[in-house]
C-alpha positions as CSV (number, residue, x, y, z in Angstrom):
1,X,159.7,6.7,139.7
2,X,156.9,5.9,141.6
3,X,156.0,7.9,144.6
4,X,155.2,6.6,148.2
5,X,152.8,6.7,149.9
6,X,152.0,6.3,154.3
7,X,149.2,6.4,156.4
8,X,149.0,9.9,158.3
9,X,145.7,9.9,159.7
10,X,142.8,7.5,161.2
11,X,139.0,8.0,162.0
12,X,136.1,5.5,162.3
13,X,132.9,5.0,163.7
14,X,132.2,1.4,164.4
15,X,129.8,-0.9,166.4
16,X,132.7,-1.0,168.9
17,X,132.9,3.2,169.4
18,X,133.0,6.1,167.5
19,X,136.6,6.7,167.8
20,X,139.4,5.0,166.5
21,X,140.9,4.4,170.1
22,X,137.7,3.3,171.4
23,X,137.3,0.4,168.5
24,X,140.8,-0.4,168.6
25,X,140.2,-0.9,172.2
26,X,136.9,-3.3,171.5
27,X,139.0,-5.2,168.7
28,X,142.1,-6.2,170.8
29,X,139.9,-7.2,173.9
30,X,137.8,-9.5,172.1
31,X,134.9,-7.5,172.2
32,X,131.4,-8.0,170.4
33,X,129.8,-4.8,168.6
34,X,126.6,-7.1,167.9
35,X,123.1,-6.8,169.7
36,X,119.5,-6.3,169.3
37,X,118.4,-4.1,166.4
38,X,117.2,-0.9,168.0
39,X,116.6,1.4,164.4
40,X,113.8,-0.2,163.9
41,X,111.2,-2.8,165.0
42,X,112.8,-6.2,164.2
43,X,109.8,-8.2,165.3
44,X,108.8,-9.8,161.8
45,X,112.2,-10.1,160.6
46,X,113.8,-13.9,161.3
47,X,117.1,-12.0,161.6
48,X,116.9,-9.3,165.0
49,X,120.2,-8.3,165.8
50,X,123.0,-6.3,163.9
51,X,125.8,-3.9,164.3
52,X,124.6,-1.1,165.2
53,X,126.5,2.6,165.7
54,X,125.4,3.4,168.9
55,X,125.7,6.7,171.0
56,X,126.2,8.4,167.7
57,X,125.6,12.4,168.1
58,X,126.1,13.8,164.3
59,X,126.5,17.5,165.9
60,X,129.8,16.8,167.8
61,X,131.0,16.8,164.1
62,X,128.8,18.5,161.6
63,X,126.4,21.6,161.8
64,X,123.0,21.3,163.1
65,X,121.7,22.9,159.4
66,X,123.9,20.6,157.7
67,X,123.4,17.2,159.5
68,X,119.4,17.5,159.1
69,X,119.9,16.9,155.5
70,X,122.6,14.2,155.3
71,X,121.7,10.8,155.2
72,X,123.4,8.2,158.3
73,X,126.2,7.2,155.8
74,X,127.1,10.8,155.1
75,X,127.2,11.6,158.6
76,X,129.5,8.5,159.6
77,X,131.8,9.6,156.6
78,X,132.0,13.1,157.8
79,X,132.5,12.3,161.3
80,X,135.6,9.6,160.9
81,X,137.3,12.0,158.2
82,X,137.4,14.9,160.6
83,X,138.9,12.7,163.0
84,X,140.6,11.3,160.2
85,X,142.7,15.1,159.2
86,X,142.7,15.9,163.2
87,X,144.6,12.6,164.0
88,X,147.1,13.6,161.2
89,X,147.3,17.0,162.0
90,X,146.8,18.2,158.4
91,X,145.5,21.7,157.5
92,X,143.9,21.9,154.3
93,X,143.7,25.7,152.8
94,X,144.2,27.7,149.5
95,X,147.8,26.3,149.1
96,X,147.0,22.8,148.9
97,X,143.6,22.6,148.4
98,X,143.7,21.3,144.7
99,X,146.4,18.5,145.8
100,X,144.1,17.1,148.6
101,X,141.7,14.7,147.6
102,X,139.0,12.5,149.0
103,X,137.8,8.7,147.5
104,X,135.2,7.2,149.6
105,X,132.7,4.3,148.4
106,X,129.5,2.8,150.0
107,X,128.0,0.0,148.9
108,X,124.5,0.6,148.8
109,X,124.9,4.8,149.8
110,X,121.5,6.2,150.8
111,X,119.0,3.8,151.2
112,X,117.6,5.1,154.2
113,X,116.9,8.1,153.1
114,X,115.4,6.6,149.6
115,X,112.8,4.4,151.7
116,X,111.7,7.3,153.7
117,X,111.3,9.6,150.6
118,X,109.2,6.9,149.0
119,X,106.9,6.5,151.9
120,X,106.3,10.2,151.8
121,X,105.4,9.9,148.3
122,X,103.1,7.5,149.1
123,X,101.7,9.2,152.3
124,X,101.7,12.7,151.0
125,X,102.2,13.5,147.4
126,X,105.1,14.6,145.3
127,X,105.5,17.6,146.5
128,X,105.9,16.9,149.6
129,X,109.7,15.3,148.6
130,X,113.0,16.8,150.1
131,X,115.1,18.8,148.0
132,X,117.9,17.1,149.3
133,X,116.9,13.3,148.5
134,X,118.5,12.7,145.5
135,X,121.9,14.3,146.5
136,X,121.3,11.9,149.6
137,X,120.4,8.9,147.6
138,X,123.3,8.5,145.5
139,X,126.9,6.5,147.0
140,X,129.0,10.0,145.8
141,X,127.6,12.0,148.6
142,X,129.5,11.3,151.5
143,X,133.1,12.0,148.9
144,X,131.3,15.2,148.0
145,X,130.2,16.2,151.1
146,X,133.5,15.8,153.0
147,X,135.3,17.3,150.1
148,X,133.1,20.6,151.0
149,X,133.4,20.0,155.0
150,X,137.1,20.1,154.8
151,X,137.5,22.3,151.4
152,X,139.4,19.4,149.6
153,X,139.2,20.7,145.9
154,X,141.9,17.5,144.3
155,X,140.6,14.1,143.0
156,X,137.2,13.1,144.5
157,X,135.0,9.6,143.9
158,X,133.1,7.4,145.0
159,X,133.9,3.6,144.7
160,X,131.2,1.1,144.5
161,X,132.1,-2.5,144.6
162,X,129.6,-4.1,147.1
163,X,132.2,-4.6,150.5
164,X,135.1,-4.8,148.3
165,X,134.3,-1.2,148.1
166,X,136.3,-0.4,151.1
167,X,139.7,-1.7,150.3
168,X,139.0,-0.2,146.4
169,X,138.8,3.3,147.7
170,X,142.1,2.7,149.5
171,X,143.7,1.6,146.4
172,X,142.5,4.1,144.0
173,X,143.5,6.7,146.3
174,X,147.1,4.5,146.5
175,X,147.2,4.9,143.0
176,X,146.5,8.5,142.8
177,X,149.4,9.2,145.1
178,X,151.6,7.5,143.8
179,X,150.8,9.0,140.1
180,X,151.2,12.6,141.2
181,X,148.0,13.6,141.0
182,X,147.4,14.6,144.6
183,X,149.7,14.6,147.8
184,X,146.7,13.5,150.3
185,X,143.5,11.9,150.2
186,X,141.3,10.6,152.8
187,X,139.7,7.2,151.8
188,X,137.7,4.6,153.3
189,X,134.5,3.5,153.4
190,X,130.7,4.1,154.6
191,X,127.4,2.4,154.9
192,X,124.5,2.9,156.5
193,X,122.5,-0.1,155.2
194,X,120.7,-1.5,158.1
195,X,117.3,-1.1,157.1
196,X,114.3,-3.2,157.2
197,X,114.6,-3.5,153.1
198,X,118.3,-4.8,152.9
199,X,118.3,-6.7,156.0
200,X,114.9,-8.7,154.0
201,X,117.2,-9.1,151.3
202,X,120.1,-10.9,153.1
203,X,118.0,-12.7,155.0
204,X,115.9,-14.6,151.7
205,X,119.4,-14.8,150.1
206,X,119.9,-16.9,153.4
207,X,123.5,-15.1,154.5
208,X,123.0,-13.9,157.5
209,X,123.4,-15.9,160.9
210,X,120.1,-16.2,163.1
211,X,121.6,-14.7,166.1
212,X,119.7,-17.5,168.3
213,X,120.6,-16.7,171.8
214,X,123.6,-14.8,172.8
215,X,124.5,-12.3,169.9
216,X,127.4,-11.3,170.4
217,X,128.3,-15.2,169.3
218,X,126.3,-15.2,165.9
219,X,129.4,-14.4,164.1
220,X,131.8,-17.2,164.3
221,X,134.5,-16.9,161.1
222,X,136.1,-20.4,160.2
223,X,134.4,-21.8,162.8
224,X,132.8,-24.8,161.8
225,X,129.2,-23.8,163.2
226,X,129.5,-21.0,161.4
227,X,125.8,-19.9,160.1
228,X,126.4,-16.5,158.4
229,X,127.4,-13.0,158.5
230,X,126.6,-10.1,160.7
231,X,125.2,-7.0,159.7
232,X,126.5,-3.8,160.3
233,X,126.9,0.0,159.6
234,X,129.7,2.7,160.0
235,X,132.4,4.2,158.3
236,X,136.6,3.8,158.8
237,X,138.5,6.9,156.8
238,X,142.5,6.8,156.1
239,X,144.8,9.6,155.6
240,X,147.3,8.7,153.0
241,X,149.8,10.9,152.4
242,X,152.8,11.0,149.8
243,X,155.9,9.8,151.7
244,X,158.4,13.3,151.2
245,X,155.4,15.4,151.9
246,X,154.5,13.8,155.0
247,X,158.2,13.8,156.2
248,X,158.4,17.8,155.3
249,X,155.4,18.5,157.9
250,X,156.8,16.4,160.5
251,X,154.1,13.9,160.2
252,X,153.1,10.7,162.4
253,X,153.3,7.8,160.1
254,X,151.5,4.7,161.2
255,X,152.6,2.2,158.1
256,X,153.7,2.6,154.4
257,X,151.0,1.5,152.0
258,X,152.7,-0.5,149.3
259,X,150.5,-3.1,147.6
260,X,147.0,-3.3,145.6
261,X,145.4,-6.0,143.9
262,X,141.9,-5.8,141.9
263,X,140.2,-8.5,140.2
264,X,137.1,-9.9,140.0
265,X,135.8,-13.9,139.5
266,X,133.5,-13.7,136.2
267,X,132.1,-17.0,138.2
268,X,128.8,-15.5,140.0
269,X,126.9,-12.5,141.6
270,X,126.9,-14.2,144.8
271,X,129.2,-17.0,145.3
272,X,132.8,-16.8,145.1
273,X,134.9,-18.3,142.5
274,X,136.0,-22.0,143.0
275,X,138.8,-22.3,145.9
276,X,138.9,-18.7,145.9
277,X,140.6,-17.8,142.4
278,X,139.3,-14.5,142.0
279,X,140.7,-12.9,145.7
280,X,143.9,-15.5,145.2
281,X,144.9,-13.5,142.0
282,X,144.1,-10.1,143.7
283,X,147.1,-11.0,146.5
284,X,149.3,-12.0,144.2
285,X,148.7,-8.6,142.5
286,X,149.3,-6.8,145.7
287,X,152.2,-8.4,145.9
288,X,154.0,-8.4,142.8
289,X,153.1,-4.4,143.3
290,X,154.5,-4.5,146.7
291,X,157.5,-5.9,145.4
292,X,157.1,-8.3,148.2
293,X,157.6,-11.8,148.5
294,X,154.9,-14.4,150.3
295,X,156.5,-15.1,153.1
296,X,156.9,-11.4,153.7
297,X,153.4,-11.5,155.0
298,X,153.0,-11.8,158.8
299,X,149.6,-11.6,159.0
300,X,146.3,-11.4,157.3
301,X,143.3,-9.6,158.4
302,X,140.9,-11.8,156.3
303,X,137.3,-11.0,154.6
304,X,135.9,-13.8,157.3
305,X,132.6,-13.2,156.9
306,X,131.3,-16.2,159.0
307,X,129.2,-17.8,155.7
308,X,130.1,-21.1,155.3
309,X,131.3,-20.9,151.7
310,X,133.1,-17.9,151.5
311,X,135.5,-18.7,154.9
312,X,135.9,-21.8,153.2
313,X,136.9,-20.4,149.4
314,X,138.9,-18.1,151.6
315,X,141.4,-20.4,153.2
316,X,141.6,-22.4,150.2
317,X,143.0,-18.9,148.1
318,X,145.3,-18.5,151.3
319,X,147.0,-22.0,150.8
320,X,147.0,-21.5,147.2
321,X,149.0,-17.9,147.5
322,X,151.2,-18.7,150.1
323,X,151.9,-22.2,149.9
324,X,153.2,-23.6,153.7
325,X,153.8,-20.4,154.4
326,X,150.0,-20.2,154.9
327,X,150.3,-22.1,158.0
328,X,153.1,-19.7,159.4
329,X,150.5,-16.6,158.8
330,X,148.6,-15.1,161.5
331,X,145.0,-14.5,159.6
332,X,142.2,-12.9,161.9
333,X,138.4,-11.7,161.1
334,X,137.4,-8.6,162.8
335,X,134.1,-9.0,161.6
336,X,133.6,-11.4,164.4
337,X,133.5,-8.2,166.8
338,X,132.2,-5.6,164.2
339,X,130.1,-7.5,162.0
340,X,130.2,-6.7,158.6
341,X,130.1,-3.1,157.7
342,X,129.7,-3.7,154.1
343,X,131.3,-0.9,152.1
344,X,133.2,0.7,155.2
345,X,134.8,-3.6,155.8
346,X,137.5,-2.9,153.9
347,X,138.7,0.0,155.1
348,X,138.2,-0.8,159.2
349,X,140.2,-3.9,158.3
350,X,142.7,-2.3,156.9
351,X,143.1,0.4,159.8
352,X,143.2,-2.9,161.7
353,X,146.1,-4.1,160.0
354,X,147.6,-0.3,160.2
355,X,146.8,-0.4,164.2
356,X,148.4,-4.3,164.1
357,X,151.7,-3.0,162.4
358,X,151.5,-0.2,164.8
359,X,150.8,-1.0,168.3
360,X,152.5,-4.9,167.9
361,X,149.0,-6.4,168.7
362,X,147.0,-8.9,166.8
363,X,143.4,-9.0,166.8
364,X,141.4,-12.2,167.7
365,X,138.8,-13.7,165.7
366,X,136.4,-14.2,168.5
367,X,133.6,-17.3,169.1
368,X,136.2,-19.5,167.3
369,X,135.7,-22.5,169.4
370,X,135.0,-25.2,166.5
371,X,137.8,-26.2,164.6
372,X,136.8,-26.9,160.6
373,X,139.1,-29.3,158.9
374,X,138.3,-27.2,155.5
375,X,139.5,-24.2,157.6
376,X,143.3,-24.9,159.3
377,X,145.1,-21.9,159.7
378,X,146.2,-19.8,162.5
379,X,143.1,-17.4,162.9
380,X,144.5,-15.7,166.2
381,X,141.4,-17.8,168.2
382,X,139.6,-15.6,171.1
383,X,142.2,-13.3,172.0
384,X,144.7,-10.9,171.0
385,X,148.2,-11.9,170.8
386,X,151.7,-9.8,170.4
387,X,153.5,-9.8,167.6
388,X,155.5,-7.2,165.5
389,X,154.2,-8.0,161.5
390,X,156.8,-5.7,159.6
391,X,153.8,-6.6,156.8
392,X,150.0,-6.9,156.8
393,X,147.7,-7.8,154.0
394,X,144.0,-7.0,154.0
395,X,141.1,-9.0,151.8
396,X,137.7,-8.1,150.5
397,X,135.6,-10.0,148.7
398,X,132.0,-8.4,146.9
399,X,128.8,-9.5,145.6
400,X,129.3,-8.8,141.9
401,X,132.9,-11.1,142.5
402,X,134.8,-8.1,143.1
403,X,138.0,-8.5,145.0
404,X,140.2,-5.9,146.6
405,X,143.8,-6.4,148.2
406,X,146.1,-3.9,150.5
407,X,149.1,-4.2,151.7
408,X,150.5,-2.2,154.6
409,X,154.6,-2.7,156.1
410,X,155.9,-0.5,159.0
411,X,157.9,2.6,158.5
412,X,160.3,3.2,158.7
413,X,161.6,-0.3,156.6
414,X,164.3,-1.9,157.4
């Protein structure tokens, strides 16, 4: 028999705050994460804004020593998880050290510290390279380097599915559980990406929205001015515990975790399959795993980016997998608020739909003031709205046509 497996434990550090109160907070009051870029001097660039993490301090979590040679991603990653195992009140020593395990993916891992490596190279020789840029370069750090922050010895990786990546890591680590090969993990996502290089690149693929004028309204999901997505950085880590070892500590348990779906399109690097087939096949996976039927859904925290294509694709897979139920579904895009944190996405959308089940509140998908005829659901416009989902799915979608799924239902079940 399968095990089960809840939610224990939350951390993040998002455009919104670097706390899981403080972003929840932002989400349900329609807040915007979005501004100016600050990291760097945006001035050539077409695109100037993006989410940044701001107010950030890497010491009120990690080691002076030690945060000097971790790249930005590493440090997000290590910041949420120790909020992550101090939110669930989990110690982790020699008696369960071998059953505790961390899964954490990035998308594109250390680039920052790859660009200024090779700048050095070029300015001042070989030699002149850290010893720690290769450990930092790679998307495995930030799993390996919380794994030795906490002293988690059980199954550790790194998922890398562009910003499917996020809800992968969550599933993997679903899966794990539930197999019996380790009791807890803390998975998510992290990405420190905004840098002049990547931002170039998004910018000549032509995905991002201009920002012009007010940016905290560039991102405007199903909306049908909608110009492109936002881009962001930070890092959202879950606790998921096995469901009898969670009840024998006491535990808090904010959902049960019960569906993941996988697939990808075999369509195109960069455009998603026709009406959405590949992420339409990766809820009906989470389902059929959940055991759940569609019109168990409440609501949907979607991918949303706020391209025109992929909102559109989106909906379309939404109709397909839930029939007229589709139009009975709350669906809402956070990334309207926090951009789009690439390989950490899928995981702050899924603490959303943890927090939703939770707390009884909906998050808005902000700026929606344009209705799209291609785009007719219920996307929870402008602001937050109570409700009590008993079930919440979360989407991802990838360059690469990877798809990921979650499901989350409250605890305990009725």
């Amino acid at each position: 028999m399968r095990r089960r497996v809840v939610v224990t434990g939350l951390g993040a550090i998002t455009p919104l705050g670097n706390g899981v109160q403080t972003t929840w907070k932002g989400l349900t009051s329609a807040q915007s994460g979005i501004g100016p870029i600050t990291l760097f001097d945006p001035e050539p660039f077409a695109v100037k804004i993006g989410g940044e993490i701001r107010g950030f301090d890497p010491l009120d979590w990690i080691d002076r020593k030690d945060a000097r040679r971790m790249d930005r991603n590493v440090q997000f990653a290590v910041a949420a998880a120790r909020q992550a195992v101090a939110d669930a009140r989990v110690s982790i020593d020699s008696t369960n050290a071998d059953a505790t395990g961390v899964i954490i993916g990035s998308a594109i891992g250390g680039i920052k510290t790859m660009l200024d490596q090779q700048k050095l190279l070029d300015e001042r020789g070989p030699n002149r390279l850290s010893p720690f840029f290769l450990q930092n370069l790679i998307p495995d750090t930030a799993s390996g380097q919380v794994a030795i922050s906490l002293g988690a010895k059980g199954p550790n990786m790194a998922v890398v599915s562009a910003c499917a990546t996020g809800g992968h890591a969550l599933g993997e680590a679903f899966e794990t559980i539930r197999r019996g090969d380790a009791d807890v993990i803390l998975a998510g996502g992290t990405e420190a990406a905004l840098v002049p290089l990547v931002l170039a690149g998004f910018i000549v693929m032509r995905a991002l929205s201009p920002g012009d004028g007010d940016p905290t309204r560039a991102c405007r999901p199903f909306d049908r001015t909608r110009q492109g997505f936002v881009m962001s950085e930070g890092a959202a880590i879950l606790v998921l515990e096995e469901l009898e070892h969670a009840l024998a500590r006491d535990a808090q348990i904010y959902a049960e975790m019960v569906g993941y779906g996988s697939t990808n399109d075999a369509f195109d690097l960069a455009a998603p399959a026709d009406r959405g087939e590949g992420i339409a096949r990766a809820m009906c996976r989470a389902l059929h795993k959940a055991n759940l039927r569609p019109q168990d859904v409440a609501y949907i925290n979607a991918h949303g980016t706020g391209t025109p294509l992929n909102d559109k694709v989106e909906t379309a897979a939404i109709k397909t997998v839930f029939g007229d139920h589709a139009y009975r579904l709350a669906v809402s895009s956070t990334k309207s608020m926090t951009g789009h944190m690439m390989g950490a996405a899928g995981a702050i959308e899924a603490m959303s739909c943890v927090l939703a089940i939770k707390t009884g509140i909906l998050p808005p998908t902000i700026n929606y003031e344009n209705p799209d005829p291609d785009c007719d659901l219920d996307y929870v416009p402008n602001q937050k709205r109570e409700a009590q989902p008993s079930v919440a799915m979360s989407t991802s979608m990838g360059l690469g046509g990877h798809n990921s799924c979650v499901i989350f239902r409250s605890y305990p079940n009725n």
